[in-house]
N, CA, C and O atoms as a CHARMM CRD file, in Angstrom:
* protein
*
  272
    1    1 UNK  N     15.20100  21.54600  23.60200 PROA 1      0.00000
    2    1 UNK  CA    15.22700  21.87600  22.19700 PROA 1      0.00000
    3    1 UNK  C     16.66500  21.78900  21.70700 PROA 1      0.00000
    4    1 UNK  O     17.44200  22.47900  22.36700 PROA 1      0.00000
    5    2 UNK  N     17.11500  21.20800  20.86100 PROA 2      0.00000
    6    2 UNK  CA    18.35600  20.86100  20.01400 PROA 2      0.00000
    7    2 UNK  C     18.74400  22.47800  18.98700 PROA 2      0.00000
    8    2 UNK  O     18.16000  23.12300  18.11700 PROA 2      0.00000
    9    3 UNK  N     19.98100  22.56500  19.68900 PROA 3      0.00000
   10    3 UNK  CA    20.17400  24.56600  18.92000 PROA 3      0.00000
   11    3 UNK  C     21.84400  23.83100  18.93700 PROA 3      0.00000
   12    3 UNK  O     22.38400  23.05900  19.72900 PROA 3      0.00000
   13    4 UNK  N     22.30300  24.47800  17.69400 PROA 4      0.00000
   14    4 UNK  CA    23.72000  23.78600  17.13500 PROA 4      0.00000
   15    4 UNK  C     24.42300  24.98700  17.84800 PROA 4      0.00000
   16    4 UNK  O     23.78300  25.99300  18.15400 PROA 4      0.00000
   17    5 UNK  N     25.94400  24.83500  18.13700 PROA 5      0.00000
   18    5 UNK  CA    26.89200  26.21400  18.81700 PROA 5      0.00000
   19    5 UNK  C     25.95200  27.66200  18.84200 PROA 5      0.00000
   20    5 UNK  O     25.46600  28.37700  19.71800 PROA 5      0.00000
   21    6 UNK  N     25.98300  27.65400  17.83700 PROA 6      0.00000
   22    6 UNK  CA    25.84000  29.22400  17.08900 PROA 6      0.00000
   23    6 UNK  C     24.09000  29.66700  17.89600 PROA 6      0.00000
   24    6 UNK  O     23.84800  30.87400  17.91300 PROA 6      0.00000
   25    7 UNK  N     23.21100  28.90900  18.38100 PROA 7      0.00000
   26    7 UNK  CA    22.21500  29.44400  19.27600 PROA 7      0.00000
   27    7 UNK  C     20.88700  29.38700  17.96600 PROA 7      0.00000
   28    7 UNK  O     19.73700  29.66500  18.30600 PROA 7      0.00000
   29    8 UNK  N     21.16500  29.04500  16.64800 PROA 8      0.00000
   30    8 UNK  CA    20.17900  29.14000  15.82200 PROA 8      0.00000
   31    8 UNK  C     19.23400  27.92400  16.65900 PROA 8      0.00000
   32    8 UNK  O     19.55700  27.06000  17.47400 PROA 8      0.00000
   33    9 UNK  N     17.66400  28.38100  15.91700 PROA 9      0.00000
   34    9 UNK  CA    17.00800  26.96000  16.32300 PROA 9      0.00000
   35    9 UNK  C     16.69400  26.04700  14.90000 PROA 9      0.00000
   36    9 UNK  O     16.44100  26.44400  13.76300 PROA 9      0.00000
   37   10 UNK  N     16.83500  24.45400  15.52900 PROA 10     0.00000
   38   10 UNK  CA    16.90200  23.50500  14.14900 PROA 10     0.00000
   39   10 UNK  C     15.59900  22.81000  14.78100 PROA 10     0.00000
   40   10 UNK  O     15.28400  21.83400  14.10000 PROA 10     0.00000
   41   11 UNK  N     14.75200  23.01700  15.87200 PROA 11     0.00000
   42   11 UNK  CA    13.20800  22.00900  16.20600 PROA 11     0.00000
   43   11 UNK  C     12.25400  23.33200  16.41700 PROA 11     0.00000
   44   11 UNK  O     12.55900  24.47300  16.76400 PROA 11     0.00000
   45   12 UNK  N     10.88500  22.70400  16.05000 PROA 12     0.00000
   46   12 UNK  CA    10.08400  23.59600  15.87300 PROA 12     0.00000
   47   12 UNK  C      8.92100  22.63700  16.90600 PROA 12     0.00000
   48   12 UNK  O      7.92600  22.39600  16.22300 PROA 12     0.00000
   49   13 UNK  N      8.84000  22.25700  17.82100 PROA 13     0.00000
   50   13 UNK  CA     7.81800  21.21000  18.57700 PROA 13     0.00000
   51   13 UNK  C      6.32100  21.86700  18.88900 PROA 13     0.00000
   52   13 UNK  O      5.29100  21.38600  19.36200 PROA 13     0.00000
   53   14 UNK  N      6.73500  23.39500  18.33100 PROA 14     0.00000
   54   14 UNK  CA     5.21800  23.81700  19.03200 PROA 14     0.00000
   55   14 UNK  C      4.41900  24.07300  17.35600 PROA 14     0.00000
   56   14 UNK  O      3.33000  24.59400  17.11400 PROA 14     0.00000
   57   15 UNK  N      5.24800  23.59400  16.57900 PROA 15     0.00000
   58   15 UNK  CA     4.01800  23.43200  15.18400 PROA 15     0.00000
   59   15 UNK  C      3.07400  22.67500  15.31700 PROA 15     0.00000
   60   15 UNK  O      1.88900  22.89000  15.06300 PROA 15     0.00000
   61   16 UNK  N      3.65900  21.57400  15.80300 PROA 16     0.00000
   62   16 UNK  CA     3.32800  20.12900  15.82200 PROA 16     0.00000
   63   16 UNK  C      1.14300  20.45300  15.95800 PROA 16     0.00000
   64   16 UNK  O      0.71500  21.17000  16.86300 PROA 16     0.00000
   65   17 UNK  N      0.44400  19.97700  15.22600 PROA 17     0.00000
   66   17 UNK  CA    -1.19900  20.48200  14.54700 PROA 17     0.00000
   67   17 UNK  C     -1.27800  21.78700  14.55500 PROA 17     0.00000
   68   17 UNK  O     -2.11000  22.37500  15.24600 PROA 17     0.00000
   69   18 UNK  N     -0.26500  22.50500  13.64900 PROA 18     0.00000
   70   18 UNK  CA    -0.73800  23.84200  13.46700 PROA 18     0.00000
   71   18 UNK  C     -0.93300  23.10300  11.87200 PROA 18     0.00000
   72   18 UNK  O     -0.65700  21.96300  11.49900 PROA 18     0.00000
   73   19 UNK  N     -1.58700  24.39000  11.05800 PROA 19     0.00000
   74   19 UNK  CA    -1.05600  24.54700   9.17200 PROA 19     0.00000
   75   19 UNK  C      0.22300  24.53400   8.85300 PROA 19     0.00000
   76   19 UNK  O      1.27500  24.93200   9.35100 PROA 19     0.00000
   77   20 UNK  N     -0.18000  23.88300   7.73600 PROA 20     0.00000
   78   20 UNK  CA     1.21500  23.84000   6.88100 PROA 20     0.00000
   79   20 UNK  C      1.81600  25.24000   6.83800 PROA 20     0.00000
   80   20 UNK  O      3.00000  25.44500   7.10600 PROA 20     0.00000
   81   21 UNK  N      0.94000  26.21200   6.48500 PROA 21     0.00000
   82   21 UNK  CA     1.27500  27.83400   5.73000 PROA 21     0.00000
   83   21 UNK  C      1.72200  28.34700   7.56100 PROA 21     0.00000
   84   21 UNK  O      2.90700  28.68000   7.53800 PROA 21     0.00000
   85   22 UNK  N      1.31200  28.44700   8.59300 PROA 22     0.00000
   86   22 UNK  CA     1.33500  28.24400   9.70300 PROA 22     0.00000
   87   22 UNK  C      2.91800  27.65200   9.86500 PROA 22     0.00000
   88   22 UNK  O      3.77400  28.53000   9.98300 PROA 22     0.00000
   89   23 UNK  N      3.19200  26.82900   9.87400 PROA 23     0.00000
   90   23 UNK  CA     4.75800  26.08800   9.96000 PROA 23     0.00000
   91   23 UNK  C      5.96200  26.74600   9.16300 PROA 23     0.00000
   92   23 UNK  O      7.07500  27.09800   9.55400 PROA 23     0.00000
   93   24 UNK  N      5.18900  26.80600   7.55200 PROA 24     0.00000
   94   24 UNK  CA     6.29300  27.13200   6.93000 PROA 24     0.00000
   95   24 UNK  C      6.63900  28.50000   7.10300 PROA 24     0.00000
   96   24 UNK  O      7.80700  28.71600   6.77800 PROA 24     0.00000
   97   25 UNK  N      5.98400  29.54100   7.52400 PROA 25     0.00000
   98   25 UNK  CA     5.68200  30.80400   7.67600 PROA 25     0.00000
   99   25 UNK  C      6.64500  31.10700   9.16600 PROA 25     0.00000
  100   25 UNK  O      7.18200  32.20400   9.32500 PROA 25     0.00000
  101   26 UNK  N      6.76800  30.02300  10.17000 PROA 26     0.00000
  102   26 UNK  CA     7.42900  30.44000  11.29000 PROA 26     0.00000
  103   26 UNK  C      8.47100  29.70100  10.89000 PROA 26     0.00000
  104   26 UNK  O      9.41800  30.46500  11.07500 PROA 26     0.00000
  105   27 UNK  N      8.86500  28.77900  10.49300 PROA 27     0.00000
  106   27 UNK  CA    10.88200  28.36700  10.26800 PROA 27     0.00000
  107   27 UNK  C     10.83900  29.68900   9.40700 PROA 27     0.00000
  108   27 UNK  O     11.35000  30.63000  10.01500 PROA 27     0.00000
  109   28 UNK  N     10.34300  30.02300   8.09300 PROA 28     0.00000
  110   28 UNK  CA    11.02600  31.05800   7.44200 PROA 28     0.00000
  111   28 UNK  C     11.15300  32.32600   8.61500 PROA 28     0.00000
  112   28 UNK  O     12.29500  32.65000   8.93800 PROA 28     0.00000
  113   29 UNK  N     10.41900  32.77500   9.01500 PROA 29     0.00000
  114   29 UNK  CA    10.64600  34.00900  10.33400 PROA 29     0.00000
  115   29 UNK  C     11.55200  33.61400  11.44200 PROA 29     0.00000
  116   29 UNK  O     11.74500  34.42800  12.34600 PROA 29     0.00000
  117   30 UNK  N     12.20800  32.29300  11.47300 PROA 30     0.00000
  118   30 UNK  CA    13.15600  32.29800  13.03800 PROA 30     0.00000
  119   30 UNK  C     14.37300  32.01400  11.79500 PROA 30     0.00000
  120   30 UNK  O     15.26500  32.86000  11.85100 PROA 30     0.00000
  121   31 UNK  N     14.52100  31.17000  10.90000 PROA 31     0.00000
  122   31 UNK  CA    15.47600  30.51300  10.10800 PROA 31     0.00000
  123   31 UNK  C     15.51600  30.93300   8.40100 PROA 31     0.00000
  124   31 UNK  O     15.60400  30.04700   7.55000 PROA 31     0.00000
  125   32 UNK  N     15.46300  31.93000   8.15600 PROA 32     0.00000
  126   32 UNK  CA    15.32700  32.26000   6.59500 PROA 32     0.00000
  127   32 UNK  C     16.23600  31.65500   5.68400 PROA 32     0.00000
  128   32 UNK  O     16.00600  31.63900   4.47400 PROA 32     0.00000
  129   33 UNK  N     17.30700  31.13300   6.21700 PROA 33     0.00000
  130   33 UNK  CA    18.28100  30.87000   5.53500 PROA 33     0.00000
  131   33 UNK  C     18.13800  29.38400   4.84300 PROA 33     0.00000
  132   33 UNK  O     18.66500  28.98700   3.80400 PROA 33     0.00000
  133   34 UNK  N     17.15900  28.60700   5.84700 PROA 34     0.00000
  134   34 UNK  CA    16.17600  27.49300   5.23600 PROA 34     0.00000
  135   34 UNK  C     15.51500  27.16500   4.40000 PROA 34     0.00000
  136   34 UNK  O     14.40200  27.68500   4.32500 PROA 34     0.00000
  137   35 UNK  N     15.91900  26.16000   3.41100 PROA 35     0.00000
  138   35 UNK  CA    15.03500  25.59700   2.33800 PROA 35     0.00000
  139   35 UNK  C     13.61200  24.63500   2.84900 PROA 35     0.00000
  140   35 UNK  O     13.91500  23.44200   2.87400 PROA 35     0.00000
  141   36 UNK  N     12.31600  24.86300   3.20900 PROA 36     0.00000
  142   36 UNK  CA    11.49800  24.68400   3.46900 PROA 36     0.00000
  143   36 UNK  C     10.68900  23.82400   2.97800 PROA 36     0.00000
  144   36 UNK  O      9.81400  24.35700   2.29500 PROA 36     0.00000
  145   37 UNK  N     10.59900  22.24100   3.07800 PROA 37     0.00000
  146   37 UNK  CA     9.82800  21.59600   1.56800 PROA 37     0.00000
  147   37 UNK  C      8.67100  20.69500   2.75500 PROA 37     0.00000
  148   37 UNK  O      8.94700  20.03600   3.75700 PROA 37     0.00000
  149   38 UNK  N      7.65200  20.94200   2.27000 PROA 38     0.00000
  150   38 UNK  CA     6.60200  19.93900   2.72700 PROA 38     0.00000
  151   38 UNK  C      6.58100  18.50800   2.05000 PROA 38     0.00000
  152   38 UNK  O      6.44900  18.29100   0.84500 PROA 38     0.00000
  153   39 UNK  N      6.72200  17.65000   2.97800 PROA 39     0.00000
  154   39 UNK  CA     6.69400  16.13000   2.65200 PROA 39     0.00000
  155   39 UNK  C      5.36900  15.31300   2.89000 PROA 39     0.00000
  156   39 UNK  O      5.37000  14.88200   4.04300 PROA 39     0.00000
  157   40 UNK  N      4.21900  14.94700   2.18000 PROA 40     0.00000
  158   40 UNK  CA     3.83800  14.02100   2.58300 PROA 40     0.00000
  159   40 UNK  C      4.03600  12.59500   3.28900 PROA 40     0.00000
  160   40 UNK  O      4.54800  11.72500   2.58400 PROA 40     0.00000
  161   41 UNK  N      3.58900  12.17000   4.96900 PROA 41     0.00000
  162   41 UNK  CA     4.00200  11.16800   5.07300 PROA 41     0.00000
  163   41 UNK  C      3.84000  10.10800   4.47500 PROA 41     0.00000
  164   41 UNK  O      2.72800   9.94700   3.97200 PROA 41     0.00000
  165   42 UNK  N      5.16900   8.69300   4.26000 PROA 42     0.00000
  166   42 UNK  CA     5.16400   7.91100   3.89500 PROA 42     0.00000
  167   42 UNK  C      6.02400   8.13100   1.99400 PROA 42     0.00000
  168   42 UNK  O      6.24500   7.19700   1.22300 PROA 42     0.00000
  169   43 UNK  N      6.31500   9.55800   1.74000 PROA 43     0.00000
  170   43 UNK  CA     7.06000  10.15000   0.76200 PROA 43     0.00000
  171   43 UNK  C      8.19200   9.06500   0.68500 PROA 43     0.00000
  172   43 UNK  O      8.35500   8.46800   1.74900 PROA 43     0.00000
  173   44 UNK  N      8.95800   8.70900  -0.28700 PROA 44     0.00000
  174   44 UNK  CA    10.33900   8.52600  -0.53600 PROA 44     0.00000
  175   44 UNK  C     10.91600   9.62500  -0.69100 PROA 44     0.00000
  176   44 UNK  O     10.62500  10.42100  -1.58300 PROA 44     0.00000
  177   45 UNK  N     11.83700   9.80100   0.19700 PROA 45     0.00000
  178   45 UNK  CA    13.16900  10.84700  -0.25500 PROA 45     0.00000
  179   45 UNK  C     14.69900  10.32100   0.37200 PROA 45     0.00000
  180   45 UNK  O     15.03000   9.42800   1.15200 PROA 45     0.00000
  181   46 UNK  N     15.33500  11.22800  -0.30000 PROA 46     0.00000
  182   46 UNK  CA    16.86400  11.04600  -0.19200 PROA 46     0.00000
  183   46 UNK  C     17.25300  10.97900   1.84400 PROA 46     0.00000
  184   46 UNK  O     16.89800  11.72900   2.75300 PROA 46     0.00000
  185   47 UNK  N     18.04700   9.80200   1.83200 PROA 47     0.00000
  186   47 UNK  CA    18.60000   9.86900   3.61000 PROA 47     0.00000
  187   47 UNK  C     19.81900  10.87300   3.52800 PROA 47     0.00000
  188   47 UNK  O     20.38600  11.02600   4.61000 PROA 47     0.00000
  189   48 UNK  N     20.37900  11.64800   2.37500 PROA 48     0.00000
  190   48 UNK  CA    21.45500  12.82100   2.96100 PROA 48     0.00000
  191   48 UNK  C     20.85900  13.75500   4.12900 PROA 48     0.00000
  192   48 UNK  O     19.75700  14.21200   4.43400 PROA 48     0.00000
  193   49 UNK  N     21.91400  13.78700   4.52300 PROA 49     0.00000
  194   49 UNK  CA    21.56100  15.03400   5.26100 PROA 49     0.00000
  195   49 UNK  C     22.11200  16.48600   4.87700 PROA 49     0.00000
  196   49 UNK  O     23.16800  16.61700   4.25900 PROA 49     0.00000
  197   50 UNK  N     21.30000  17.60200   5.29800 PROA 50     0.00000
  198   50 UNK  CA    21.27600  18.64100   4.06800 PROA 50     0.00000
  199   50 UNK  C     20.84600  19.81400   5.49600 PROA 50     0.00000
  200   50 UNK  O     19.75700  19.91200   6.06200 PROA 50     0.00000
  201   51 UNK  N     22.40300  20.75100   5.82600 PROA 51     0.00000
  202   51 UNK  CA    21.84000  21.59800   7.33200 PROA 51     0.00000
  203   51 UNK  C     21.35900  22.57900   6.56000 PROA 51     0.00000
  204   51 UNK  O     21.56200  23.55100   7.28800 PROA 51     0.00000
  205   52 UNK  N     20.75900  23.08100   5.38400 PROA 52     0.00000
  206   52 UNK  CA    19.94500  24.01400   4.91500 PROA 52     0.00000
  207   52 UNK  C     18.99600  23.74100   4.43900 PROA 52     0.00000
  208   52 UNK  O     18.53200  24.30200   3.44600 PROA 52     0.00000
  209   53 UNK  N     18.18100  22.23900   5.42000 PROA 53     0.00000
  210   53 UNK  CA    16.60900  21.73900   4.80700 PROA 53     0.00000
  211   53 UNK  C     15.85600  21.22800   6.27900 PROA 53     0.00000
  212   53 UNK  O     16.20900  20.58900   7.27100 PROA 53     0.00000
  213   54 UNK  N     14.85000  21.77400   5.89200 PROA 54     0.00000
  214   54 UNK  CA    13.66800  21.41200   7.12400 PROA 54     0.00000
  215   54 UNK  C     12.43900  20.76500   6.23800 PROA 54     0.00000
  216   54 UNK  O     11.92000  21.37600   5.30400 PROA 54     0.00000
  217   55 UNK  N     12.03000  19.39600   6.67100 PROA 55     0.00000
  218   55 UNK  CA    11.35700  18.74900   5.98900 PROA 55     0.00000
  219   55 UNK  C     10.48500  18.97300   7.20300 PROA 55     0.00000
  220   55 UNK  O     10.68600  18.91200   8.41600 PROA 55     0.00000
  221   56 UNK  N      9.30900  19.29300   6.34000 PROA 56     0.00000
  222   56 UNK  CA     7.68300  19.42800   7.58200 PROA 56     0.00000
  223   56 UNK  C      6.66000  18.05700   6.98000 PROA 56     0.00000
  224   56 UNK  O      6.06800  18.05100   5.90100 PROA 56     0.00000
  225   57 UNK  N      6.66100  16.97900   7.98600 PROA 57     0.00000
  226   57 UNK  CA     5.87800  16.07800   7.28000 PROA 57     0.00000
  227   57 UNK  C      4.47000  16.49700   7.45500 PROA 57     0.00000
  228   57 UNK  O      3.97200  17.15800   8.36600 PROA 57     0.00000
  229   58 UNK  N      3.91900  15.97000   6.38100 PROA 58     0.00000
  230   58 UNK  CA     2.32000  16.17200   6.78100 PROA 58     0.00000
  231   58 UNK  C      1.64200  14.90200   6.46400 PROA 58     0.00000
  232   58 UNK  O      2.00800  14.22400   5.50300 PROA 58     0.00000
  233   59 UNK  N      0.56000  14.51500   7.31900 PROA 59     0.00000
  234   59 UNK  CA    -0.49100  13.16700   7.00800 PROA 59     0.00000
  235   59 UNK  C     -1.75100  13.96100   7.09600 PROA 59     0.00000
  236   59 UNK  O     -1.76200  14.24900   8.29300 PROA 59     0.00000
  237   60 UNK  N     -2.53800  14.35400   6.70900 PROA 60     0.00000
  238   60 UNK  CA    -4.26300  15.03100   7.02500 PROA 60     0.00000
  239   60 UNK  C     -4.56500  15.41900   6.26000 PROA 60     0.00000
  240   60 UNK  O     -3.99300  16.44400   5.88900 PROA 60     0.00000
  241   61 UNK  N     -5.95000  14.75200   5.28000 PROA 61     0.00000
  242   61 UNK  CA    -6.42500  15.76300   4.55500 PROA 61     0.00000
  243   61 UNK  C     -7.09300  16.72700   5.00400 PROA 61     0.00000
  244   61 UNK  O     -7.70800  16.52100   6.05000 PROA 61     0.00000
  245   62 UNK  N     -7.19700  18.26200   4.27600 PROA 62     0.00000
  246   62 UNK  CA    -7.38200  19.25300   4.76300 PROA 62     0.00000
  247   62 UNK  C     -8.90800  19.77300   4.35500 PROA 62     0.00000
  248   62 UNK  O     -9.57000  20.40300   5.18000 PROA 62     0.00000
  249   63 UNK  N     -9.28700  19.55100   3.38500 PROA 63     0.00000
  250   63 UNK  CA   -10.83800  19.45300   2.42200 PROA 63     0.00000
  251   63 UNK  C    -10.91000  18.05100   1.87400 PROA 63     0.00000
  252   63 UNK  O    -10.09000  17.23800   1.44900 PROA 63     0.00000
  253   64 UNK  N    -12.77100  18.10700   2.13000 PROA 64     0.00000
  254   64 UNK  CA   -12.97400  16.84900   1.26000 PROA 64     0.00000
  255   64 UNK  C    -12.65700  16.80500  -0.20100 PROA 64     0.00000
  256   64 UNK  O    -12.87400  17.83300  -0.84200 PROA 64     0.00000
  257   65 UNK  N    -11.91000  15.19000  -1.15000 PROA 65     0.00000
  258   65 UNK  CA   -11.96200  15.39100  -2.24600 PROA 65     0.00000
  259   65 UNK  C    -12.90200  15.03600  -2.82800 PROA 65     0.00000
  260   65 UNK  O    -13.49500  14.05400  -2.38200 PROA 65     0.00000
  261   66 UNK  N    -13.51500  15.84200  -4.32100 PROA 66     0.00000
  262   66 UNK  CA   -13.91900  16.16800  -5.06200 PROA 66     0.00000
  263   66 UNK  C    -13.54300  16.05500  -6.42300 PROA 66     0.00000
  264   66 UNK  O    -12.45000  16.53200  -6.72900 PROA 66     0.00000
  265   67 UNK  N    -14.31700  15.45100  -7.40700 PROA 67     0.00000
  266   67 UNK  CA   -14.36000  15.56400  -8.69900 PROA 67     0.00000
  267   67 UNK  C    -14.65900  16.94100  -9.05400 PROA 67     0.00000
  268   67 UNK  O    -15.48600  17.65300  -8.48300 PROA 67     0.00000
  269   68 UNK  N    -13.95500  17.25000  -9.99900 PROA 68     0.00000
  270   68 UNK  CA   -14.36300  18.54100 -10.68900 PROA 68     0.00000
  271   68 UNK  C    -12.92500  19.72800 -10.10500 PROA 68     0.00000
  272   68 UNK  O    -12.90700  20.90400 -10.47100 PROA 68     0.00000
């Protein structure tokens, strides 16, 4: 697992098919200091790099869609 000097943790490998609410719920409890944004895969976003962002990709729909 990749942990910068200071012993914080920056990988989360045991999310990997949990929930979203599930994911975002444990970086905020080990890392609060984290800006937390869910990405759909295949998203465009910015290549900065940003050490106060954890991007959680997601691909799965979760319910069937529906009209109405």
């Amino acid at each position: 697992m990749s942990k910068p000097c200071d012993g914080a943790k920056t990988e989360w490998p045991e999310l990997v098919g949990r929930t979203i609410k599930e994911a975002e719920e444990k970086i905020k409890a080990d890392r609060p200091d984290l800006k937390v944004r869910i990405v759909p895969v295949g998203s465009i976003v910015t290549h900065d790099e940003d050490l106060n962002r954890v991007r959680v990709w997601v691909d799965m729909v979760a319910e069937v869609p529906k009209i109405g």
